[in-house]
Backbone as a printed PyTorch tensor [residue, N CA C, xyz], in Angstrom:
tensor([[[125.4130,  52.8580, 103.5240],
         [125.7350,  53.3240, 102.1960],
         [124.5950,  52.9820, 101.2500]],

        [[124.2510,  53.6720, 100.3520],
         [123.1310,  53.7240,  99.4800],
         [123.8510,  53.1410,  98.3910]],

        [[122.9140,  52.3250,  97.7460],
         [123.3710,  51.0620,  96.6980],
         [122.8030,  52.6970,  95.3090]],

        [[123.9540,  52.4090,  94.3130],
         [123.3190,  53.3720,  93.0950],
         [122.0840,  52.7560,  92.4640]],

        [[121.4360,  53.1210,  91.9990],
         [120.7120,  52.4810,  90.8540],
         [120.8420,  51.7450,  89.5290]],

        [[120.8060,  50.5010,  89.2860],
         [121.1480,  50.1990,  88.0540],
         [119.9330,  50.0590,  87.0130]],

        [[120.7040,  50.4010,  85.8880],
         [119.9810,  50.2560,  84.6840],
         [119.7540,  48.8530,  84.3580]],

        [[118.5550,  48.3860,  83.9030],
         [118.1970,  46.5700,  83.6390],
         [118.6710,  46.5160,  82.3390]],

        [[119.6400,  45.2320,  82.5000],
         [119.8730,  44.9970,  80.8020],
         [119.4150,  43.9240,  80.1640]],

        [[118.7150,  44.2270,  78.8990],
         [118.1410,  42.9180,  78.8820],
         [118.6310,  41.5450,  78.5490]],

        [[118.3490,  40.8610,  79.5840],
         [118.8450,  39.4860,  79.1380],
         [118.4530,  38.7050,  77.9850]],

        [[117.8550,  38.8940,  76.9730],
         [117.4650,  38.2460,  75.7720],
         [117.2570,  39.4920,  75.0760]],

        [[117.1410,  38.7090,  73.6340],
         [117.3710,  39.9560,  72.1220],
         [115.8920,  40.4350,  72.3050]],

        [[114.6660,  39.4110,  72.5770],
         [113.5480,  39.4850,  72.7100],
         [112.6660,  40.7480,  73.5380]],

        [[113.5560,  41.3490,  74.5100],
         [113.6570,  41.9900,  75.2610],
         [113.7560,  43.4700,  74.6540]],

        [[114.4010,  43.6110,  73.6800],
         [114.9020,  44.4290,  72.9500],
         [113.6280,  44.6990,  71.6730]],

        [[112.8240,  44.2250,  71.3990],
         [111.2820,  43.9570,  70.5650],
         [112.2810,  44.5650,  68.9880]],

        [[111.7070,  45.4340,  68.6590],
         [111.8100,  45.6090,  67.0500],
         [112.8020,  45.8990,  66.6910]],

        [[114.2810,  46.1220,  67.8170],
         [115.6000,  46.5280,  67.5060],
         [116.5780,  45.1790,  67.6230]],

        [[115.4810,  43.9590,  67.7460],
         [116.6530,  42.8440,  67.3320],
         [115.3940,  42.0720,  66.4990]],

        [[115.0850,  42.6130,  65.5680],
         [114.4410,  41.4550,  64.6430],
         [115.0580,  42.0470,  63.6700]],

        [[115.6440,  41.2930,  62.8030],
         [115.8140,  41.2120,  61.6230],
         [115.1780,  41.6970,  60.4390]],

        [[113.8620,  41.5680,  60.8340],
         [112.9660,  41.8270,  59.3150],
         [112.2590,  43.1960,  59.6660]],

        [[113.2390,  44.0190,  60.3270],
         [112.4240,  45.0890,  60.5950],
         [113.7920,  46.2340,  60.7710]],

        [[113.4240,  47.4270,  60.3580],
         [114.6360,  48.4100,  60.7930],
         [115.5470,  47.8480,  60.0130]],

        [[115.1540,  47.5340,  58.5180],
         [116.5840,  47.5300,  57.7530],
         [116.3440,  48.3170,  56.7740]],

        [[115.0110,  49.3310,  55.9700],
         [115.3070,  50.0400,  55.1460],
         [115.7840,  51.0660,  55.0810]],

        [[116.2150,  51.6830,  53.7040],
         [117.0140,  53.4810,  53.6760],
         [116.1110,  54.1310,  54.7360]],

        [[116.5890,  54.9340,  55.1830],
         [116.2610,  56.3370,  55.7250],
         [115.9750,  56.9390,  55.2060]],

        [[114.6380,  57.6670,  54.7090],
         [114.3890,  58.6770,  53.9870],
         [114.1700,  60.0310,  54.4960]],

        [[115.4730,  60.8190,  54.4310],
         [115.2870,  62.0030,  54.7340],
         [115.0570,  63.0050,  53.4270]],

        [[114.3230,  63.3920,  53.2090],
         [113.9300,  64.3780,  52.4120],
         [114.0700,  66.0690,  52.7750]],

        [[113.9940,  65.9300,  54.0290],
         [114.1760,  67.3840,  54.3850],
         [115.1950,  68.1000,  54.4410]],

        [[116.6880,  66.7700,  54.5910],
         [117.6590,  67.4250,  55.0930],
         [118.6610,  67.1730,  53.9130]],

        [[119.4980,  68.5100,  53.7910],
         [120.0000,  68.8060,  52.3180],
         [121.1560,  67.9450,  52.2900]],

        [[121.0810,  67.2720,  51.4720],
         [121.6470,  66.3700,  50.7080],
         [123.5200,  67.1360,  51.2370]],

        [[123.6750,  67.8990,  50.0890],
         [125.1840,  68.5120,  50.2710],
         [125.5940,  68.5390,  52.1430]],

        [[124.6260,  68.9050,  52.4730],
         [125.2080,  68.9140,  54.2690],
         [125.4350,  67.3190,  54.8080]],

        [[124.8310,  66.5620,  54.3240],
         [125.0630,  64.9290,  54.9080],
         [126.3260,  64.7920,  54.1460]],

        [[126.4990,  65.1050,  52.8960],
         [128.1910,  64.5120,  52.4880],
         [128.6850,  65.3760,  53.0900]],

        [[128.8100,  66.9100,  53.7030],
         [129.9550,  67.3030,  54.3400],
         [129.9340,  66.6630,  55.5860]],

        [[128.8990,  66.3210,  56.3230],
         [129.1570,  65.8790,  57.6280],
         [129.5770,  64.5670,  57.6060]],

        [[130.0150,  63.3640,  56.5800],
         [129.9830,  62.2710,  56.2220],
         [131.6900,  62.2760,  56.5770]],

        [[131.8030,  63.5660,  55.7910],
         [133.4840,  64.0650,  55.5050],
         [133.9480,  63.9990,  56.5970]],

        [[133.3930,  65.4050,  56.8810],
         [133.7310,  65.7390,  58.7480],
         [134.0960,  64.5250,  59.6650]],

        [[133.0740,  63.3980,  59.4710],
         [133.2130,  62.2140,  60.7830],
         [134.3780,  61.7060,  59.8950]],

        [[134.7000,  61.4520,  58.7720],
         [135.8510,  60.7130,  58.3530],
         [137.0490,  61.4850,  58.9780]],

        [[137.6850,  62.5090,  58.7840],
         [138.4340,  63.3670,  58.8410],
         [138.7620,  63.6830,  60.4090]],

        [[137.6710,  63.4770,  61.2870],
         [137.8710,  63.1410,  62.2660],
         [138.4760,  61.6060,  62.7700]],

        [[137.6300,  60.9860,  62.1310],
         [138.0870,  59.3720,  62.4810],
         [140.1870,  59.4250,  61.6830]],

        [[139.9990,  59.6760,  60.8910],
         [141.3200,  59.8890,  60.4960],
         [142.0700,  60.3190,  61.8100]],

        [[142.0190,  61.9280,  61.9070],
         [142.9950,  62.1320,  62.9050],
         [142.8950,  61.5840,  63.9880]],

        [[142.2570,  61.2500,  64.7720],
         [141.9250,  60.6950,  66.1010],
         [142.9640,  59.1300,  65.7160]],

        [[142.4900,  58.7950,  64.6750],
         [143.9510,  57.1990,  64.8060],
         [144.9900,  57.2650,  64.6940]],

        [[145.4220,  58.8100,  63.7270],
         [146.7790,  59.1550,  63.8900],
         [147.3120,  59.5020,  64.6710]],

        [[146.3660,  60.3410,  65.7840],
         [146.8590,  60.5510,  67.7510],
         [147.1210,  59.6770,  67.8110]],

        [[145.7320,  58.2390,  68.2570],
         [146.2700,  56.8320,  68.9870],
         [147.6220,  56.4960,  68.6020]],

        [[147.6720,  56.5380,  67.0580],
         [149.3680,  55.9490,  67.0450],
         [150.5400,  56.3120,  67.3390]],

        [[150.3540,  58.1290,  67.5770],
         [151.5020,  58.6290,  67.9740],
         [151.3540,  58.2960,  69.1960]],

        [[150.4440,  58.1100,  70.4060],
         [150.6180,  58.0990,  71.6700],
         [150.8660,  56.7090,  71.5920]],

        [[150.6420,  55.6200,  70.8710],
         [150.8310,  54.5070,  71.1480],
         [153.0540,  54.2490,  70.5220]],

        [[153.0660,  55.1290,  69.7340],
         [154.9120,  54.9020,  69.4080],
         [155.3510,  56.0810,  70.1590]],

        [[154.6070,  56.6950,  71.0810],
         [155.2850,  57.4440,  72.4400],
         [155.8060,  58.7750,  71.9420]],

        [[155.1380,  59.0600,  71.0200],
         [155.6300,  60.9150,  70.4770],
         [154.8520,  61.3630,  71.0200]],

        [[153.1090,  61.4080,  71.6520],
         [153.1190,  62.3400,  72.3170],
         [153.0220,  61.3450,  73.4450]],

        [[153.3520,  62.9390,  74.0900],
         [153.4790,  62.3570,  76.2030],
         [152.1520,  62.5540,  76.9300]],

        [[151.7470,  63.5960,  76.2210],
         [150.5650,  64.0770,  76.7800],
         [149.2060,  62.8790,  77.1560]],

        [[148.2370,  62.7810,  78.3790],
         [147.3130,  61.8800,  78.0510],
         [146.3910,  62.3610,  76.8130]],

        [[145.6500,  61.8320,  76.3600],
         [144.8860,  61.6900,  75.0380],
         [143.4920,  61.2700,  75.7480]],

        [[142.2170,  61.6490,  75.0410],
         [140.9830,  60.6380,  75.1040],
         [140.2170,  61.0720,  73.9250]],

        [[140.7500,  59.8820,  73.3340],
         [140.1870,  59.9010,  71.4930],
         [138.3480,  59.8980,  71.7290]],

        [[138.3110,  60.6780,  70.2730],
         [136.6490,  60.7180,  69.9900],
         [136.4830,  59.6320,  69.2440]],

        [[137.3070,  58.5240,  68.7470],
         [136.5990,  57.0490,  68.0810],
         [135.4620,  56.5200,  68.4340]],

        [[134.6390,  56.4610,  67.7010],
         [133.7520,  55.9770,  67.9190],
         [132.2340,  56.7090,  68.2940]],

        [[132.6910,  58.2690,  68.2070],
         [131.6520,  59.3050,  68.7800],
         [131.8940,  60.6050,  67.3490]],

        [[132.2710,  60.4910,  66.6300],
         [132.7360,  61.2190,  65.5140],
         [130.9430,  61.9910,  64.9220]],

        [[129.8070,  61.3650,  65.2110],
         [128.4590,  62.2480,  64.8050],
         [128.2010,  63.1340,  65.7800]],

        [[128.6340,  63.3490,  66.6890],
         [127.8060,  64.0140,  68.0480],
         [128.5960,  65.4420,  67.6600]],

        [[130.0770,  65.1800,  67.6260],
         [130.6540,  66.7580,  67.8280],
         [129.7170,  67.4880,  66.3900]],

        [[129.9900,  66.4040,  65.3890],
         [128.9970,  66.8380,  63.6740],
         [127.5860,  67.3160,  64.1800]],

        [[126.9030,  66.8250,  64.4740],
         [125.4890,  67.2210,  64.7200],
         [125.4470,  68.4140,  65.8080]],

        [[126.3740,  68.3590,  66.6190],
         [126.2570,  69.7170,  67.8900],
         [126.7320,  71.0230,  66.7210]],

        [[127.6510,  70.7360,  66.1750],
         [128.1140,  72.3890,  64.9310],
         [127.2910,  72.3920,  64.2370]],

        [[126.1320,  71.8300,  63.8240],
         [125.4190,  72.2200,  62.8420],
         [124.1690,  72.6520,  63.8850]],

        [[124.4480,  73.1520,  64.3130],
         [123.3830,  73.5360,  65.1050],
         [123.6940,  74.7580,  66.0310]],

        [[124.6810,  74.8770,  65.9890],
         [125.2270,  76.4300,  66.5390],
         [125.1370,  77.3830,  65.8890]],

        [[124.8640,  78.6170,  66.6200],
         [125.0440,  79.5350,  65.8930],
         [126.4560,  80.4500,  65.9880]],

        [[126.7980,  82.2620,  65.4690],
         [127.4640,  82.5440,  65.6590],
         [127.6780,  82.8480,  66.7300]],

        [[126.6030,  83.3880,  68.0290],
         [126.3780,  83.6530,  68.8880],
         [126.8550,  82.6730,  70.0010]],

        [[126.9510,  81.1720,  69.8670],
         [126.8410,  80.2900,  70.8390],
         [128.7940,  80.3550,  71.2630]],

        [[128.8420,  79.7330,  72.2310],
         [130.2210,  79.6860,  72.2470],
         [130.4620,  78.0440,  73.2250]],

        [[131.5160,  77.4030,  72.7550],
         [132.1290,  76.1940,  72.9260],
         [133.2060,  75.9640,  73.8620]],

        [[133.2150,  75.1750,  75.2000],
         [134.1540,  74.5060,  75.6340],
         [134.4910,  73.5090,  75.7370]],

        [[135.3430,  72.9210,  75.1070],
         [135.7060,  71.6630,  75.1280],
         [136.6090,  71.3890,  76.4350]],

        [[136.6190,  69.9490,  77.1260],
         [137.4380,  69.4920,  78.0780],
         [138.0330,  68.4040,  77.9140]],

        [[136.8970,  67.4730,  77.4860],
         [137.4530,  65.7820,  77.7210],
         [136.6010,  65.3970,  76.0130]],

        [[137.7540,  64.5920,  75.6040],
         [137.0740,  64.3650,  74.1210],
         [136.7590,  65.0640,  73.3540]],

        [[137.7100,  66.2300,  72.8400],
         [137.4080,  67.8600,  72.4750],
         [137.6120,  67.6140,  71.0210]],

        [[139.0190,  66.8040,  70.7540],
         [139.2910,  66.8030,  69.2740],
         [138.6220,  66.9450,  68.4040]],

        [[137.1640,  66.2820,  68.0570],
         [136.2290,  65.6550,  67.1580],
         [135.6200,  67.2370,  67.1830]],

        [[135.0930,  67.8870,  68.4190],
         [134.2110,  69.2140,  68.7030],
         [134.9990,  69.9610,  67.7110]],

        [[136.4130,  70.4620,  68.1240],
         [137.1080,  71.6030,  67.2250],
         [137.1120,  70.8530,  66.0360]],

        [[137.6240,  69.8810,  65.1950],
         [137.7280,  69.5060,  64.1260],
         [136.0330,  69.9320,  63.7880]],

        [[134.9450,  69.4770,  63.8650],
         [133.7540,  69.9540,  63.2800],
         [133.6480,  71.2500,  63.2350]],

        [[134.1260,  72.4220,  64.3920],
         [133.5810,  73.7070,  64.4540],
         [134.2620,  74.3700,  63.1000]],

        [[135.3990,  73.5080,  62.3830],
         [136.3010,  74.1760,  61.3900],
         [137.6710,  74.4780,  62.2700]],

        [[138.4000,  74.0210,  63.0180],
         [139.8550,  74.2970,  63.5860],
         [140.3370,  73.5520,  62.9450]],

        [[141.6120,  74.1250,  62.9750],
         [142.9030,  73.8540,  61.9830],
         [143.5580,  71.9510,  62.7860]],

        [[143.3290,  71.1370,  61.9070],
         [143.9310,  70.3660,  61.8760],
         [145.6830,  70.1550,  62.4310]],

        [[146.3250,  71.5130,  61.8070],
         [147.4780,  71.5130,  61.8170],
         [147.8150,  71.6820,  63.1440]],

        [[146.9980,  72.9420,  63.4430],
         [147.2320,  73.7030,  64.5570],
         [146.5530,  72.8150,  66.4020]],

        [[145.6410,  71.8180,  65.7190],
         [145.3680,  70.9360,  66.6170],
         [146.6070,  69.5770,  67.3160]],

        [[147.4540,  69.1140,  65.6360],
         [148.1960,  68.3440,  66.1670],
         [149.2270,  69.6480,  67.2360]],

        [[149.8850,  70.3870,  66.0660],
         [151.0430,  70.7630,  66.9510],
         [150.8120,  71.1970,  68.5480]],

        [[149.3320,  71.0240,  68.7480],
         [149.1580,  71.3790,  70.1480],
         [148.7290,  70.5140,  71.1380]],

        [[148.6260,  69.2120,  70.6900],
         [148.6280,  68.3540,  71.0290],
         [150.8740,  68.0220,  71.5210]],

        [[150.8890,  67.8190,  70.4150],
         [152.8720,  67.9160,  70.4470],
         [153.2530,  68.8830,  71.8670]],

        [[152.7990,  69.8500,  71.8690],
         [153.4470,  70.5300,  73.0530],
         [154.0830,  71.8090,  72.1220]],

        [[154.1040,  71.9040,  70.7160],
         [154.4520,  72.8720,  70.2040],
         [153.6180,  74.4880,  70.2370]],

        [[154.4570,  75.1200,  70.0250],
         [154.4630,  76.6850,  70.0940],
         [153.4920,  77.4420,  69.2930]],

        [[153.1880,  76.2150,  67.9820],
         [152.6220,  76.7810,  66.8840],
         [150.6450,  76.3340,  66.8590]],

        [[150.9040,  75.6670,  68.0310],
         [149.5000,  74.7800,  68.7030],
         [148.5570,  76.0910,  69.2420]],

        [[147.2130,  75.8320,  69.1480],
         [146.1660,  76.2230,  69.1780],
         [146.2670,  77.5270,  70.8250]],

        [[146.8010,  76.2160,  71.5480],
         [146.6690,  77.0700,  72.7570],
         [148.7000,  77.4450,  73.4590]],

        [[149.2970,  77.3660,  72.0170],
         [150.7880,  77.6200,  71.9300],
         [151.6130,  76.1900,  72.8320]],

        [[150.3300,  74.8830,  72.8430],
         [151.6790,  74.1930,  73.5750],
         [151.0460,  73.5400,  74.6350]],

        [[150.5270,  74.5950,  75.1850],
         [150.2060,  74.5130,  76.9970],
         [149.0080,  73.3860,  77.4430]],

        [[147.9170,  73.6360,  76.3360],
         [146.9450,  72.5660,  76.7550],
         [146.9740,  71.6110,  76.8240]],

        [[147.8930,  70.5080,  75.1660],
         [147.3550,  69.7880,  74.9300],
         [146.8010,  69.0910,  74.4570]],

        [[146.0860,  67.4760,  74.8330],
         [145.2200,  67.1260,  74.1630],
         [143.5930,  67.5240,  74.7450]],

        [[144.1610,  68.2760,  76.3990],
         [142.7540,  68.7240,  76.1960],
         [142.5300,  70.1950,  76.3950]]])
C-alpha cells in the first residue's frame, strides 16, 4: 500500500516567516481599484449568509429539519467572490455547501429555507433539500 503524501506543518511560528510576526502584515489594505459600493454589498452578502447558515444549525440542532445539512460557516467569501465574477453566460452547480453559493448568486432566502424544510414552496419543491 502506498503511504499518501503529507503536507509539512510547521512546527514553530518561525517557520511561518512574515505571517507570524507581529510587526508586519497589520496595515489597511489599500484597495483602490475595487469599488467601494461592491465591498459593502459583499460585506452584506457574507453577513446574510452567516446569518442564515446559524439559523439552519439551530433548526437542525432543535430537530426541525431532518434533512443532513453542511453549513458554509466559516467560508461565507468564496461563494461572494465566485458571483462576482460570473457572468450571465456561466452556469452553477451546487452539491455540498451550496447555501452560501445560491444566497450570493441572489436566491430567495425564503425559498431556500422552505426547501431545506422539505416544503412544496422550496426551490427544488421539497425534494432536494439542503443539498
Amino acid at each position: 500500500m502506498v503511504e499518501p503524501q503529507r503536507t509539512s506543518v510547521p512546527e514553530s511560528s518561525t517557520e511561518l516567516g512574515a505571517l507570524s510576526d507581529p510587526h508586519q502584515c497589520h496595515t489597511p489594505i489599500d484597495l483602490p481599484s475595487v469599488d467601494r459600493e461592491w465591498l459593502v454589498d459583499a460585506l452584506r452578502t457574507m453577513h446574510r449568509i452567516r446569518a442564515v447558515e446559524e439559523q439552519i444549525g439551530d433548526m437542525v440542532a432543535a430537530g426541525r429539519i431532518r434533512c443532513p445539512c453542511h453549513l458554509t460557516i466559516g467560508q461565507e467569501a468564496i461563494p461572494v467572490g465566485v458571483a462576482r465574477h460570473l457572468t450571465a453566460s456561466d452556469r452553477v452547480f451546487g452539491a455540498h455547501r451550496s447555501h452560501g453559493h445560491y444566497i450570493a448568486l441572489g436566491g430567495s432566502v425564503d425559498k431556500l429555507m422552505a426547501e431545506i424544510l422539505g416544503k412544496d414552496t422550496g426551490t427544488s419543491r421539497g425534494m432536494g433539500g439542503s443539498m
